[in-house]
N, C-alpha and C positions, 0 to 999 in steps of 0.2 A: 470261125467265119472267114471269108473269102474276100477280100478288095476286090469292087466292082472294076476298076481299070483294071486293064493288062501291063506285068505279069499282074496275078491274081495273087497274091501275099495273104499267107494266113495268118488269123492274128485272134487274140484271145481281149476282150475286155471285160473285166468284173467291178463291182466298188461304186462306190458315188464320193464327191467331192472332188478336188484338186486334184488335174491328170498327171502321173507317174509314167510317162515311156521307156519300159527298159531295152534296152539294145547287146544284143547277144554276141558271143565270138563269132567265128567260121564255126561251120557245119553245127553248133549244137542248138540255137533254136531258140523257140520258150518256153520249152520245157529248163532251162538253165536257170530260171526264175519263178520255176513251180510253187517254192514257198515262201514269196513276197507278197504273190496274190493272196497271202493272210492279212494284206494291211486293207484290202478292200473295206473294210470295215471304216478307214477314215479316209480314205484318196481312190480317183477310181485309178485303175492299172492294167495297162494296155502291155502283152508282147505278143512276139512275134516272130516268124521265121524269115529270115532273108529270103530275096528270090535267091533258087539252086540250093536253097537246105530245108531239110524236113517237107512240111506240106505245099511248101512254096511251087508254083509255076516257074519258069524258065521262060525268056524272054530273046532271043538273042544267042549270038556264042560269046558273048563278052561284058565282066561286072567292071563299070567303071562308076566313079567317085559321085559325079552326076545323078545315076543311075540308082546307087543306095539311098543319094542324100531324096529323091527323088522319091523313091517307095515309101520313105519315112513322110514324106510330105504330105503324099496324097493319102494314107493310112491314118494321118488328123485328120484330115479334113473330109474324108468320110465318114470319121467319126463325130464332125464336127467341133474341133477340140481346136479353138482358135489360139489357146496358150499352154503351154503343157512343162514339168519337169522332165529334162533329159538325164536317164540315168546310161552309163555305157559299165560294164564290166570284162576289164583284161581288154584283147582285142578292140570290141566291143563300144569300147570309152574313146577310140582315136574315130570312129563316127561319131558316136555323142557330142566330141570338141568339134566334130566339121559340121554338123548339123547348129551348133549354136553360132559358130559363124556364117553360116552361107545363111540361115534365116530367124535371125537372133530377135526378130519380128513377133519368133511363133515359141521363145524361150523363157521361163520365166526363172529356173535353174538346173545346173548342173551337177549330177552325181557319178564321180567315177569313182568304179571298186577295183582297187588293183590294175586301176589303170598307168598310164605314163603319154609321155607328148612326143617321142622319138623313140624309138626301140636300140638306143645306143650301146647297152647292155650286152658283154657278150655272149651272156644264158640266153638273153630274151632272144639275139639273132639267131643263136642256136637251133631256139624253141620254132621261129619262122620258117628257116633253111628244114627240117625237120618236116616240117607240113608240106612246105610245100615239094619235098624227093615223096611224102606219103603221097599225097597228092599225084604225082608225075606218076609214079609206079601202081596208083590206082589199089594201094594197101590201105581204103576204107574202111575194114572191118577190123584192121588193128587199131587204125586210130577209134573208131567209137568201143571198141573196149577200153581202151585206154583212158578216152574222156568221161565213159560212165562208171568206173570202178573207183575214178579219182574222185568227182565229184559226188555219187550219193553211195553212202552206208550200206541203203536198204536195198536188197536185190530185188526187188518186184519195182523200185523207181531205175535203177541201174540199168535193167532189161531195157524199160521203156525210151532210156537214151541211147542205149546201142540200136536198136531198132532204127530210130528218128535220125540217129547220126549216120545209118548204114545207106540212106536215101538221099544223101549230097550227091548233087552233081561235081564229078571228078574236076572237070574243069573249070568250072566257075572258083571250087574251092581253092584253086592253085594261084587265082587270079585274085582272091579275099587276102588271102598268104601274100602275095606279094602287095596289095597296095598299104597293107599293114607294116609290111617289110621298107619299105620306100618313104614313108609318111613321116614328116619332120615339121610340126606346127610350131617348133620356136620362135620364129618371128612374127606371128601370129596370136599368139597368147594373150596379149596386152587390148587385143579387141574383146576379150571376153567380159563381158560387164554385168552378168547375173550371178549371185551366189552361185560357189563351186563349194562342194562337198570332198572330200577325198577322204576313201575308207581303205586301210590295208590293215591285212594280215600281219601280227607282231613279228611276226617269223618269213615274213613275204622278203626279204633283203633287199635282192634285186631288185623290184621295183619299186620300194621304199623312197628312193634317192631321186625320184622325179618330184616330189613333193616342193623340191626347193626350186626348182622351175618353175613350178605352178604359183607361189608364191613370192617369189619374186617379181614374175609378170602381171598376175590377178591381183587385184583391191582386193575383195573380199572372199577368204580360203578357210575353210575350217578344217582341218583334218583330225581322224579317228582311227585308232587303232584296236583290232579283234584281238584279243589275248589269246597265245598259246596257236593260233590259226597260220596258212600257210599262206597259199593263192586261192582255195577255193573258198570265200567267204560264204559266197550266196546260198550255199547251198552244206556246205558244211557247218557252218557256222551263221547257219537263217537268223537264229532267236536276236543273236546279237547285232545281225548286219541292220536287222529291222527296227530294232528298238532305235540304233543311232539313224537312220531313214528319218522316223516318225519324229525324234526328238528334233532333230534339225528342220523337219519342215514344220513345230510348230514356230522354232525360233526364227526361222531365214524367212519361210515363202506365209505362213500363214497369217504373221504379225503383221505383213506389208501390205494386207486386204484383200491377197487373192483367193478364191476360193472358188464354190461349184459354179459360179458366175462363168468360170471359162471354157464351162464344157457347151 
């Protein structure tokens, strides 16, 4: 389905109960959360393509911070979802933490997988610098090879993310890459005041070491670790990313009273 405003954001929602937002990197979409929408059974679960990736419309020559937090806005409230869990994976998670503070109104909690609050790491700026020369030089087609072979096993899903990844707008993508590159929520953190989740990969290193930020600043921090897992949790390691999802939102969000009330 399609957001009635422009750009036009496509967006997938399955499930009934307590709303799940999940929020994707650059270029790869909702297809990066294809087997979450197994939890539909007890939460509904909303994703989605940014504008300038996969089925998303194009708005403009330029993605600013506004503008994402923006599409996430009106993409509730089309759906009518006046309170919703914000999940961000990788990328992904430094919208998820902008979104819980610019409208912390419409948050009830936050989950990031493999995420971090400043890309201080010198892998991680590597991993940035990287996107965005693919980016600049308009090498699309390596990177969604790259992104579908890492993320799914199975080659008939793997297609379907080269595919989806192959339909980014080149430029927008370079503009994603950089506001992820720039983005430094440390003094910021301490506004957060809904349960935060934090899931990594046992073997994820690099972004591991944000965890003591996040806790440090936030009250209330749970963190979970995927055995044996890298950086692709969601998707490599679905069975387990989900089971600790479902166990955390009986203990965090569903003990506090909220539930399909908010949809």
């Amino acid at each position: 389905m399609f957001t009635q405003s422009n750009p036009a954001i496509y967006y997938e929602k399955t499930g009934h109960g307590v709303p799940i937002l999940f929020i994707p990197p650059p270029a790869m979409g909702h297809l990066t959360f294809r087997y979450q929408t197994l939890l539909r059974q007890y939460f509904t679960i909303l994703t989605f393509d940014p504008r300038g990736d996969g089925n998303s419309r194009v708005s403009g020559k330029d993605i600013t911070l506004d503008n994402c937090l923006s599409d996430i806005e009106r993409l509730l409230k089309e759906n009518k979802i006046e309170k919703a869990v914000i999940c961000g994976y990788s990328n992904g998670g430094l919208l998820a933490q902008q979104f819980v503070l610019h409208y912390p109104e419409q948050a009830i909690g936050l989950i990031l997988i493999d995420s971090f609050f400043h890309p201080t790491n010198l892998l991680l700026r590597l991993e940035y610098l990287l996107g965005i020369t693919i980016a600049t030089y308009r090498a699309i087609p390596l990177l969604a090879k790259g992104l579908a072979l890492s993320h799914f096993p199975i080659d008939k899903e793997a297609a379907e993310m080269e595919r989806a990844v192959k339909k980014t707008n080149t430029a927008l993508l370079k503009q994603h890459y950089r506001l992820g590159f720039t983005s430094n929520l440390t003094k910021h953190l301490q506004k957060v005041k809904v349960p935060l989740l934090l899931i990594y990969g046992a073997h994820d290193y690099y972004v591991q070491h944000a965890q003591y930020g996040f806790r440090k600043h936030i009250e209330d921090v749970d963190v979970a670790y995927v055995h044996l897992a890298a950086h692709q949790v969601p998707t490599r390691h679905y069975r387990e990313c989900n089971a600790i999802i479902y166990d955390w939102m009986k203990r965090k969000i569903l003990c506090n009273g909220d539930d399909s009330n908010h949809l």
